[in-house]
C-alpha positions as CSV (number, residue, x, y, z in Angstrom):
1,X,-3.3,36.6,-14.9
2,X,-2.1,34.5,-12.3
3,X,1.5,33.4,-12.2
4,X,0.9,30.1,-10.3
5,X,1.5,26.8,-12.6
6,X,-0.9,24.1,-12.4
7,X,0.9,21.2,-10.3
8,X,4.4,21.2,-8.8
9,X,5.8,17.7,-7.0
10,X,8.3,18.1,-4.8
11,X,10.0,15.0,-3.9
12,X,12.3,13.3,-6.3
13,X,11.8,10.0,-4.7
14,X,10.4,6.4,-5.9
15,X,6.6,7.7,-5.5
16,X,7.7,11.6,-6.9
17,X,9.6,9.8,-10.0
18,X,6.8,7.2,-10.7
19,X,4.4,9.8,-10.6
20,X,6.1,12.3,-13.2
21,X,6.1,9.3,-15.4
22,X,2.5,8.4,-15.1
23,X,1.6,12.1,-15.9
24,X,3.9,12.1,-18.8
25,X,2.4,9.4,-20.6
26,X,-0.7,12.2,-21.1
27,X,1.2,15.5,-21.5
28,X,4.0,17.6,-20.6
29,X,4.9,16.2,-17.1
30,X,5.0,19.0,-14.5
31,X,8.1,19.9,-12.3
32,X,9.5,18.0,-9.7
33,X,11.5,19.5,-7.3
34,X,14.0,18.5,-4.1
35,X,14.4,19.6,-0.8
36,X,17.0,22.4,-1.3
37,X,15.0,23.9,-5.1
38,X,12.8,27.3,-4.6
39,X,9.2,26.3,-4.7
40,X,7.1,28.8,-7.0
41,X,3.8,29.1,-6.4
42,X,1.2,26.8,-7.8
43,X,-2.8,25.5,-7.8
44,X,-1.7,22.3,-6.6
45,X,1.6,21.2,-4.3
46,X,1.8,17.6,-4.0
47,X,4.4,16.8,-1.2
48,X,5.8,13.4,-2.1
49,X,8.5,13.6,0.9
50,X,9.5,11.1,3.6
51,X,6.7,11.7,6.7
52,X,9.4,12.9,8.6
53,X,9.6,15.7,5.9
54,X,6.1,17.2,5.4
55,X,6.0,19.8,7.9
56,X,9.7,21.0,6.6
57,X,8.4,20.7,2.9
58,X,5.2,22.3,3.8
59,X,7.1,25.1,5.6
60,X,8.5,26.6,1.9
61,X,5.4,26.0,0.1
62,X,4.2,29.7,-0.9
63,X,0.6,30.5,0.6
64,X,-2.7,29.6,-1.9
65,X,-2.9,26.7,-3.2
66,X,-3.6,23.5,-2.9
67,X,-1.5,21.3,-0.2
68,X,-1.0,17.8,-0.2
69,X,1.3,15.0,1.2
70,X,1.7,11.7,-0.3
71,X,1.6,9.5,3.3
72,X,-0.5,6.5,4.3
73,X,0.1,7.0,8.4
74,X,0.4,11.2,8.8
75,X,-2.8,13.4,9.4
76,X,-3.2,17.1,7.6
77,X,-1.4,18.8,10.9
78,X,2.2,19.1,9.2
79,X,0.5,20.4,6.6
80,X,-0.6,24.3,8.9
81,X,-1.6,26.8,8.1
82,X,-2.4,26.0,4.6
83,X,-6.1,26.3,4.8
84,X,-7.0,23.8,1.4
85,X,-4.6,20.7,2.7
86,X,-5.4,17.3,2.1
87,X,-3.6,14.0,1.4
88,X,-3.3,11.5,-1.3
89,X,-1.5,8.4,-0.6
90,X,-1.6,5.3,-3.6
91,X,-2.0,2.1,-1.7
92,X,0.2,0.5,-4.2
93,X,3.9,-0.5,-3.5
94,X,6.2,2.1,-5.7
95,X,9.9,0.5,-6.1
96,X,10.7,3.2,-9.0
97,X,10.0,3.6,-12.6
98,X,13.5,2.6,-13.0
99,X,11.9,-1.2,-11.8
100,X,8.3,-0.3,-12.8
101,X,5.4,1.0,-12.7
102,X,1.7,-0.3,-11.4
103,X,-0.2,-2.5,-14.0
104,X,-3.0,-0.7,-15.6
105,X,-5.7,-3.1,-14.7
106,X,-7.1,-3.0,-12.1
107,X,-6.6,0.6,-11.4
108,X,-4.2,1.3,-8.4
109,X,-6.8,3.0,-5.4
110,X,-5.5,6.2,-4.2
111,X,-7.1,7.2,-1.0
112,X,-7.6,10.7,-0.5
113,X,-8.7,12.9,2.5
114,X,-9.1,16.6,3.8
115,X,-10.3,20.1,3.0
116,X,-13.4,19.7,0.5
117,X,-11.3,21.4,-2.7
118,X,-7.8,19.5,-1.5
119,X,-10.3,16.5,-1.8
120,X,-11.2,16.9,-5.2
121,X,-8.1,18.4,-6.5
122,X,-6.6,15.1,-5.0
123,X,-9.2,13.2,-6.9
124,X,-8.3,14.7,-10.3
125,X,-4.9,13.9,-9.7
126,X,-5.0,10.6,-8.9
127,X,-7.3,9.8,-12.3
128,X,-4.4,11.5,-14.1
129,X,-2.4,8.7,-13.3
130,X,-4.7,6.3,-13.8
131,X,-5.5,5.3,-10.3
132,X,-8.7,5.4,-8.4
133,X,-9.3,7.6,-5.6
134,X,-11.6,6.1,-2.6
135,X,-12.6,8.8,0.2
136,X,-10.6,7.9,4.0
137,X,-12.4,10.2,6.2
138,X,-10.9,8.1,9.8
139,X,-8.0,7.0,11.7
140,X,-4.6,7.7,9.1
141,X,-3.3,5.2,11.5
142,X,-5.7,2.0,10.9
143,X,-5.2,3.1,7.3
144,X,-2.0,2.6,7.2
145,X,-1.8,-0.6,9.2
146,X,-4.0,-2.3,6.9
147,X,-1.8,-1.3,3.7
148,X,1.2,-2.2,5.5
149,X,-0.5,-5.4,6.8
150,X,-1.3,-5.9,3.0
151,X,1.8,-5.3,1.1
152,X,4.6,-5.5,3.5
153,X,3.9,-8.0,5.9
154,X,2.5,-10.1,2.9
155,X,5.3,-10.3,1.1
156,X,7.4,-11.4,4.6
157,X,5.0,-14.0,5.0
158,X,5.6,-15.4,1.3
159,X,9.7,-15.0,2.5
160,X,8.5,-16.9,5.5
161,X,6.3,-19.6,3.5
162,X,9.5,-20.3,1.4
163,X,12.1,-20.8,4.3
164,X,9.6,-23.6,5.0
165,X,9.7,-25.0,1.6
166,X,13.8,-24.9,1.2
167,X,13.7,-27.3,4.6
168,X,11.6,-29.5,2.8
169,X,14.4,-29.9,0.3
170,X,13.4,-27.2,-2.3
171,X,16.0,-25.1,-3.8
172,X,15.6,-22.1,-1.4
173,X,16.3,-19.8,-4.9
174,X,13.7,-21.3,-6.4
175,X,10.8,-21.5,-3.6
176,X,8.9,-18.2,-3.6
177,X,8.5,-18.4,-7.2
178,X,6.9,-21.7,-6.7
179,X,4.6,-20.8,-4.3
180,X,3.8,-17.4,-6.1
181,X,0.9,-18.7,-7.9
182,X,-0.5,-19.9,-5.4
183,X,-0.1,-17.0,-3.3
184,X,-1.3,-14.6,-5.5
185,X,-4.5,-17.0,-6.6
186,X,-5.6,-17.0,-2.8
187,X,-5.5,-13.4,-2.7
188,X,-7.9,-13.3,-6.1
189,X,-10.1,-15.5,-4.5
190,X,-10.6,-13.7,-1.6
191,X,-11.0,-9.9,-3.3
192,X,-13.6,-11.0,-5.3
193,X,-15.7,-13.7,-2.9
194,X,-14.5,-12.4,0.5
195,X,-11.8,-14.0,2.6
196,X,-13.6,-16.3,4.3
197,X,-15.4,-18.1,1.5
198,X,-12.0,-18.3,-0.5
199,X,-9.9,-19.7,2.5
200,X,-8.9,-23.6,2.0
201,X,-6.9,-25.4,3.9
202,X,-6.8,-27.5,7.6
203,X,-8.4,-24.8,9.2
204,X,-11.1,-24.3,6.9
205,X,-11.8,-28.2,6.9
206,X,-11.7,-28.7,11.1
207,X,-8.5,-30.7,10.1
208,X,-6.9,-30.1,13.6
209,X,-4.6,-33.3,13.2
210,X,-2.8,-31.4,10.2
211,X,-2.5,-28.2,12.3
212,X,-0.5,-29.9,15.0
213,X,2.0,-32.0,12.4
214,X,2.7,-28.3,10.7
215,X,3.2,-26.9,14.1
216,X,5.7,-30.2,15.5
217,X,7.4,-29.6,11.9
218,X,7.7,-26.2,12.2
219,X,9.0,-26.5,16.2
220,X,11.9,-28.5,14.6
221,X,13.2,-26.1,12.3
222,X,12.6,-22.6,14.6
223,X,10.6,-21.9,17.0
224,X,9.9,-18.1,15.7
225,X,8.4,-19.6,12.9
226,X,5.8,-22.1,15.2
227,X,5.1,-18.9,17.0
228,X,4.1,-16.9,13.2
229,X,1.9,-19.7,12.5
230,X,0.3,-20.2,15.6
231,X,-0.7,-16.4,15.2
232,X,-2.1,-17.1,11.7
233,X,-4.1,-20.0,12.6
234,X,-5.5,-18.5,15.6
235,X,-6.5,-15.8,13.3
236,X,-8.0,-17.8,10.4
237,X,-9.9,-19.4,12.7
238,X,-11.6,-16.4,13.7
239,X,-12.3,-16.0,9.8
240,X,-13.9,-19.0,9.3
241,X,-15.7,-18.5,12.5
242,X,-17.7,-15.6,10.6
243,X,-18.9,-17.7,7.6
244,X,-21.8,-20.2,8.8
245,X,-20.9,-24.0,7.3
246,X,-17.5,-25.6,6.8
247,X,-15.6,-25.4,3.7
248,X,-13.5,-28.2,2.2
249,X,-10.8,-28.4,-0.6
């Protein structure tokens, strides 16, 4: 009989915590350990530690089982010599369970990646959760940019978007709930029809005398934010240059 258990976390962070609640809502949750715990052996080892951390974390893991790391950017290499290694990274934003966790609906994708059994093992995980694992056999890198591109920079952008509307007069407390919906509408839109046939706007409409009153405005109140969206437009135009036609509000 072997004396491995099933899973073991280790990484009591945001993702580690949010995890163990996820699997508990389905069974007896399995141990989640820190940096300075023994590590027993088990099937599965699912490394939920900063990047800078895997290969350190990796280091104790006993020989045998099933390796993975939780992160978007790092490839399997901090993860030698464990032969079945692999990686399984949400693309979800995890602040805690202590804030919350992902909606159910739509399932939070998981990508997964590596040695054909870490693979599947990684799969199976990720449906315990709930989430739904998508194969990324390339660049960790360009993975990562786009997620971070997605969530991070997306949610700067809506920080950015309400600066603007505070110097229109808007309370600057209430401004990125105002322009949530919208926000979040556009980003609907453009899942399910593609980004170019959901964009709106000047740019979509050739309205070039509205691009250049956002830009004077903009100029006004700091040029660092003329510069972000002169970057933006430069780069919806190349959006609406792949969709044949003009669109219009």
């Amino acid at each position: 009989m072997s004396n491995r258990i099933p899973l073991l976390i280790v990484g009591p962070g945001r993702l580690g915590r949010s995890a163990l609640a996820l699997l508990s809502r389905h069974g007896p949750p399995p141990p989640l350990l820190g940096r300075r715990d023994a590590l027993p052996p088990a099937d599965l080892t699912w490394l939920t530690v900063p990047d800078r951390e895997i290969a350190h974390a990796a280091a104790r893991v006993p020989a045998g089982g099933i390796v993975l790391h939780a992160s978007g950017a790092t490839d399997l290499t901090p993860l030698q010599p464990h032969v079945r290694a692999g990686s399984l990274h949400p693309l979800m934003t995890f602040p805690g369970p202590e804030v919350g966790l992902p909606a159910d609906e739509p399932a939070t994708p998981a990508a997964v990646a590596g040695h054909p059994e870490a693979v599947r093992a990684a799969a199976q995980l990720a449906r315990a959760m709930g989430w739904k694992p998508f194969p990324v056999p390339g660049d960790r890198r360009a993975y990562h940019a786009a997620a971070v591109m997605a969530g991070n920079q997306a949610t700067v952008l809506l920080g950015l978007a309400a600066e603007v509307l505070a110097a229109a007069g808007v309370p600057a407390s209430a401004a990125p709930a105002l322009l949530a919906p919208l926000a979040l509408q556009s980003i609907r839109n453009a899942a399910e029809a593609g980004p170019a046939a959901a964009l709106t706007g000047p740019v979509a409409r050739g309205d070039e005398a509205v691009v250049a009153e956002h830009q004077a405005a903009l100029a006004a109140l700091d040029p660092a934010l003329r510069e972000a969206y002169a970057a933006l437009t430069r780069a919806t135009r190349r959006l609406v240059a792949r969709k044949p036609g003009t669109q219009r509000d």
